[in-house]
Structure formats: C-alpha cells, structure tokens
C-alpha positions in Angstrom: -36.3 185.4 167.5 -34.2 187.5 170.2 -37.2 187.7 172.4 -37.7 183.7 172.4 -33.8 182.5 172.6 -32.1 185.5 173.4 -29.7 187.5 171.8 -27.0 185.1 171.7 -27.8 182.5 168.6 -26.0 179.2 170.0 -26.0 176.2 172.5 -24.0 175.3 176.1 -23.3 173.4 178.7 -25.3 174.3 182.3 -24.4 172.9 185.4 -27.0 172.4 188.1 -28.1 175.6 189.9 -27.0 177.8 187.2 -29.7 180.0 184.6 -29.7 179.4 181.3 -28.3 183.4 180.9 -25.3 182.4 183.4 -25.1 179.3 181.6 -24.6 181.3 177.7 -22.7 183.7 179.4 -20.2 181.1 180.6 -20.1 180.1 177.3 -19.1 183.1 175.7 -16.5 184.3 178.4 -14.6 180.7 178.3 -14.1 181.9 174.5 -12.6 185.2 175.1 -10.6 184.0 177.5 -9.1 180.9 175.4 -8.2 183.5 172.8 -6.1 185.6 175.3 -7.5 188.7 175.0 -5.9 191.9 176.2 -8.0 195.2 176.6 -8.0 197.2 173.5 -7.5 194.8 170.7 -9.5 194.6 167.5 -11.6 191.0 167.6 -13.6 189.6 164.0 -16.6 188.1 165.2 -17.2 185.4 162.4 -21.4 185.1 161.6 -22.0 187.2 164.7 -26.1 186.9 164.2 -27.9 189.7 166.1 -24.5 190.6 168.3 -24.9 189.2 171.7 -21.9 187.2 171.8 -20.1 190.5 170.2 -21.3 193.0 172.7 -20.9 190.7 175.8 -17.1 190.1 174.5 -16.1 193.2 174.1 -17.5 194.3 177.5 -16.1 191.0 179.9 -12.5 191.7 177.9 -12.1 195.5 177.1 -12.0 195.1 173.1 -13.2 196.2 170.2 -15.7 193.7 168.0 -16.2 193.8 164.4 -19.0 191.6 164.0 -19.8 190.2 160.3 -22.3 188.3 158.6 -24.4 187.9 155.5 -28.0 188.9 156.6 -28.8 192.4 156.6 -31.5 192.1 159.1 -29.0 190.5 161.6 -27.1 193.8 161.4 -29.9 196.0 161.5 -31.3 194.2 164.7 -27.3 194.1 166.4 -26.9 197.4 165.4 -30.0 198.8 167.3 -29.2 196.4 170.5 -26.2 198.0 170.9 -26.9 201.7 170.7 -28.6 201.1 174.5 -25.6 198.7 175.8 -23.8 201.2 177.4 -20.5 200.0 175.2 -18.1 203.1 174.4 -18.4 204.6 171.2 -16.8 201.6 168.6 -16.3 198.9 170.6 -18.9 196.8 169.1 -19.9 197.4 165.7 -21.5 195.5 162.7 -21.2 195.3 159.3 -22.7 193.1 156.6 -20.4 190.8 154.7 -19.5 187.7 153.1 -17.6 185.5 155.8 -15.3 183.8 153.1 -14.6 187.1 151.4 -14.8 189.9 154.3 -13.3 192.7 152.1 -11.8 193.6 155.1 -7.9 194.5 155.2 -5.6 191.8 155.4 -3.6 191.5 159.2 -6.1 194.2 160.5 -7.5 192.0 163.7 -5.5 191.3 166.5 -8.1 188.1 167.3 -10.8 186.3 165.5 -13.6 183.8 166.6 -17.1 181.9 165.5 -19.2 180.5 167.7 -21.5 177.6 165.8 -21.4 179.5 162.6 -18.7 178.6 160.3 -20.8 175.5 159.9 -22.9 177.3 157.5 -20.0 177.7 155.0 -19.5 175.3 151.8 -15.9 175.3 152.2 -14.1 175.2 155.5 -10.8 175.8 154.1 -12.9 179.3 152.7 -14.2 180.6 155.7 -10.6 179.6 158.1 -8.5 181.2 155.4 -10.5 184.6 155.3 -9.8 184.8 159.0 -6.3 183.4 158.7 -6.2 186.4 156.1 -7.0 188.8 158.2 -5.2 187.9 161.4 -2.1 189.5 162.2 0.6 187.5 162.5 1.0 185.7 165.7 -3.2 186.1 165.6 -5.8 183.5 167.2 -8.5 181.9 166.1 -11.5 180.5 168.3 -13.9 178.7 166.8 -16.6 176.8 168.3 -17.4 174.4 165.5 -20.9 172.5 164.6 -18.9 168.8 164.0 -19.6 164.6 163.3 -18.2 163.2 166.7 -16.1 159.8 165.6 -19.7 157.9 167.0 -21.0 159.4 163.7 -21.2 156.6 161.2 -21.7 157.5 157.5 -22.6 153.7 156.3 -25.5 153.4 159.1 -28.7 154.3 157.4 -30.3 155.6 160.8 -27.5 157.8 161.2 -27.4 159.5 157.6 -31.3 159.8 158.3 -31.0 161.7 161.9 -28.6 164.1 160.2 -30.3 164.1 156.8 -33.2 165.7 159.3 -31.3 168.2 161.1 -29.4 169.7 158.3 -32.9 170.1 156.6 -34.5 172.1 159.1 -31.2 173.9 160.0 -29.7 174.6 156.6 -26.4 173.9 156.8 -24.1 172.0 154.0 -23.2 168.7 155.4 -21.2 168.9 158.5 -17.9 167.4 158.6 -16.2 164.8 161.4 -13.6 166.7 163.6 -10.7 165.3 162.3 -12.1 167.0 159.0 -12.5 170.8 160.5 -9.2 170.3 162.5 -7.2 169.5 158.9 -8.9 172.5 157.6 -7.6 174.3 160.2 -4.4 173.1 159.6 -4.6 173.4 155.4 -5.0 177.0 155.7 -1.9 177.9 157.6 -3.0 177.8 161.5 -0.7 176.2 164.4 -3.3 174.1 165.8 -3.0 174.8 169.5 -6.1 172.7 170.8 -8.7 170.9 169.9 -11.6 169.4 172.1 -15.5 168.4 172.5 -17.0 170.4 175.3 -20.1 168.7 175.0 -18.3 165.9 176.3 -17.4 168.0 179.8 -18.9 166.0 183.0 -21.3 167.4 185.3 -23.7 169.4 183.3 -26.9 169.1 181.5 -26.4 167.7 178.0 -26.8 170.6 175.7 -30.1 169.6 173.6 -31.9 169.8 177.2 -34.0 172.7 175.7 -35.8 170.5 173.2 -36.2 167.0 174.9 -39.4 167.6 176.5 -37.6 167.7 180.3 -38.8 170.3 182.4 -36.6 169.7 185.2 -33.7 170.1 183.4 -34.2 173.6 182.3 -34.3 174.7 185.9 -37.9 175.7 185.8 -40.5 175.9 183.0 -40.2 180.0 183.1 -36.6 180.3 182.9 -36.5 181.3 179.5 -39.4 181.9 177.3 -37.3 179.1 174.2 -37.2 176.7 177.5 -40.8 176.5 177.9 -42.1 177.4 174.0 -40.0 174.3 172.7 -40.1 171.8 176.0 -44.1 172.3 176.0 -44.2 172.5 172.0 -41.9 168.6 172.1 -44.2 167.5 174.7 -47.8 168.3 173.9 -47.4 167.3 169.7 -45.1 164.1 170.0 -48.4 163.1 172.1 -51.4 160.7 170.4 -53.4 163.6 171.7 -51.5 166.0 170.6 -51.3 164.7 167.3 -54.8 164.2 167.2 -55.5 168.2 168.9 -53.8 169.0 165.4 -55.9 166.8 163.0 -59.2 168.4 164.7 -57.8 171.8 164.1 -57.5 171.3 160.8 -60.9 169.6 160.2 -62.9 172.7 161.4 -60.7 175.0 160.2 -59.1 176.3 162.9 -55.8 175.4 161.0 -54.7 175.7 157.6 -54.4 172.6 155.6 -51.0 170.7 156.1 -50.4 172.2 159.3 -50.2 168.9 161.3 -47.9 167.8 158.5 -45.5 170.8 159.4 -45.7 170.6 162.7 -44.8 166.8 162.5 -42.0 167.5 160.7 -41.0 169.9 163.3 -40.9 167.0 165.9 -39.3 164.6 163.5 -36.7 167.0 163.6 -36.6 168.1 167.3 -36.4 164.2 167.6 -33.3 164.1 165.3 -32.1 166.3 167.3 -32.3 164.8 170.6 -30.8 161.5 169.5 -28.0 162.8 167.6 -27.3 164.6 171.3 -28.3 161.4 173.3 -26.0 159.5 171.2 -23.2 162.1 170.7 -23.3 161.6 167.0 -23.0 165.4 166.7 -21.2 167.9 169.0 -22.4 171.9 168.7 -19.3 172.9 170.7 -16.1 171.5 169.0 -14.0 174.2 170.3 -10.5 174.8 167.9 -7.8 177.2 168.6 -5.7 178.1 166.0 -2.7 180.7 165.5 -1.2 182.5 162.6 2.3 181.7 162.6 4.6 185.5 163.1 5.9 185.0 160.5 
C-alpha cells in the first residue's frame, strides 16, 4: 500500500503548482503547528497506520511520537521505516494498541492528535476520552476528523445510498455530522478551542482529485504512482469499453468469474466518492482542537 499512496494514510488540500508530497506534507505540518508544539515533548499519535505522519512530526517539531494502533502489521511496517529515517534514538516509536483503551499511563503526553482515524471508532466519546485520559492537564488535542457536513441529509434516499457505499468499501461505523464529533469533544471534558472544515479552504484542488478521473488536476499523470493507478483505473472501467474489456476477460478466461462485478463495485464506490466530495456531503478534514482543562 505504502509504495502506491505513500506512507502517510490520509487526504489534503493542494494548491496549484504544488506535488502531491508538498501537498501531504503541508498537511501534516499545519497539525503540528495548531497543537503548539515545543521541541522535546511526548506527542500520541492516535491510529498512526504505517507512521508517516509520526516520523514527519516529530522531525518538522523536535518531539517525541508514540504512535498507536490496532494492526500489528501497521507497526511492523512503521517500525522498519523508521529504523532508516535518520530520527534520534526514541523519537518515533510504535506500539500496537487499542485506541479507546491505550493501557498507556494516565497524563503521560504532553500532546495528542489523529489524523482521519478516529472515524474508525464505535464510540467517539471512547476514543476522545482515552486521549483526554492521557493528556496532561493543560494538554491538546488535534484531530482531523472524517465528518457529515450540514449539506448531508439523512431523509434523502440518494444521500444515505452515496454514504451507505463509501462506508462499505471503507469500513467505518457510520460517520457522524460535525456538530456530533464537536459535542463529543465537548462530553469528554475538552475546552473546544476550534472547530473548522478545511476542505472548504479556497484556492486548491478539491481533495477527492485522486479518484475523479482528472488528469490535470493531479499535476501530471506520474506524480504519484495512487494518482495515475486510480485516475486511469476511474477512467478506463467507468467506460462502455471498459466495461465491456472486463466482460471479455472473463469469457475467455483471462479473469476469474465475478471480476467485472468487483470491479464495478469498485467504481460504484469511487463514484460515491466523488459526489459526496463534489457535493460536500462529507468532509475528510474536519480539523478540532481540543484542551484538557489544568485543572
């Protein structure tokens, strides 16, 4: 996966004239630098995938990241990218946990943030109290958050089916409106300091750009290997002849049976997701900062 979309597992914003890299990057360093980091403090990276975000943090700002998350070959593969990185000894490091019950010691991070992860949790309320937990007091929180913009409406049918698509391919429990994640924000204990949609920021090249099939967009086909895969992948099988390339396939048995049904349902969703961007039903970039209160 890290050699198609990189080793940082999320969306962004790109303005034109910038890479897709710059583009992540940006991404990543306007976090650190809403949470106010200060060389040498201990920062929870919340679902941290395969590190990137982790190891880039910690170098821009001078900390040290504890990345977390569930899947044990997420570790494995962050643990291996960073022995190269160059990082100091402990200054990015991964562990494999349970991000609504860290076991972690309580008040032991100076910072804490999740970039398009927390979605994946069952509770909110779960997953913002074990970081709440573990903050010290007068900590922040970061979280970019996967949300239902207020365009979202749960009593259209075409609405509940363009999400009903994306969750399936994605995983994900439902995702909740904004003012949803900001009260759970707000239940667990957090001083809500901000709360905005960046996917909303003028100037820059809607965030689902990867998938819609548009070339030009991406700053050239080769600029990254998920650009092209998933822009020429959109474009050729959402095609009559592309459909049809796939029903040939199968008949002489180039393909497996029920391949062109998979791959359909591949577009259907690659679809879904282009409309709920088009249409700003859902935002991938909520971005929420919270603090624990001193006392």
């Amino acid at each position: 996966m890290d050699k198609i979309w990189g080793t940082s597992f999320h969306v962004c914003r790109q303005v034109p004239g910038e890479s897709f890299r710059a583009a992540m990057t940006r991404h990543e360093h306007y976090l650190a630098l809403r949470l106010g980091l200060k060389p040498g403090q201990r920062v929870l990276d919340v679902g941290c995938g395969i590190g990137g975000p982790a190891r880039e943090i910690a170098r821009f700002a001078e900390v040290e990241v504890c990345g977390i998350d569930s899947c044990l070959a997420h570790i494995q593969r962050a643990q291996a990218l960073t022995e190269p990185s160059n990082l100091s000894p402990g200054q990015a490091r991964f562990l494999v946990r349970n991000f609504t019950a860290t076991n972690l010691p309580q008040g032991s991070f100076d910072r804490a943030y999740a970039i398009e992860a927390t979605c994946y949790a069952p509770d909110l309320t779960a997953v913002y109290g074990e970081a709440f937990r573990v903050l010290k007091p007068g900590g922040v929180f970061a979280v970019y958050e996967v949300a239902l913009t207020e365009r979202y409406d749960d009593q259209c049918a075409e609405h509940r089916e363009i999400l009903h698509r994306m969750e399936s391919v994605a995983g994900n429990p439902h995702l909740k409106p904004t003012v949803e994640v900001m009260a759970a924000m707000k239940a667990v204990g957090f001083e809500l300091l901000s709360a905005e949609d960046l996917a909303d920021a003028p100037g820059s090249f809607p965030w689902y750009r990867l998938i819609d099939g548009s070339f030009k967009r991406m700053g050239g086909f080769g600029e990254t290997l998920a650009g092209g895969c998933l822009a020429a992948f959109y474009k050729t099988f959402s095609s009559r002849w592309g459909r049809d390339l796939l029903k040939y396939g199968e008949m002489v048995g180039i393909l497996a049976n029920g391949r062109q049904g998979h791959v359909e349902e591949m577009i259907q969703v690659m679809q879904a997701y282009c409309i709920a961007g088009e249409e700003k039903l859902v935002t991938p970039m909520f971005l929420m900062v919270g603090r624990k209160p001193e006392v």
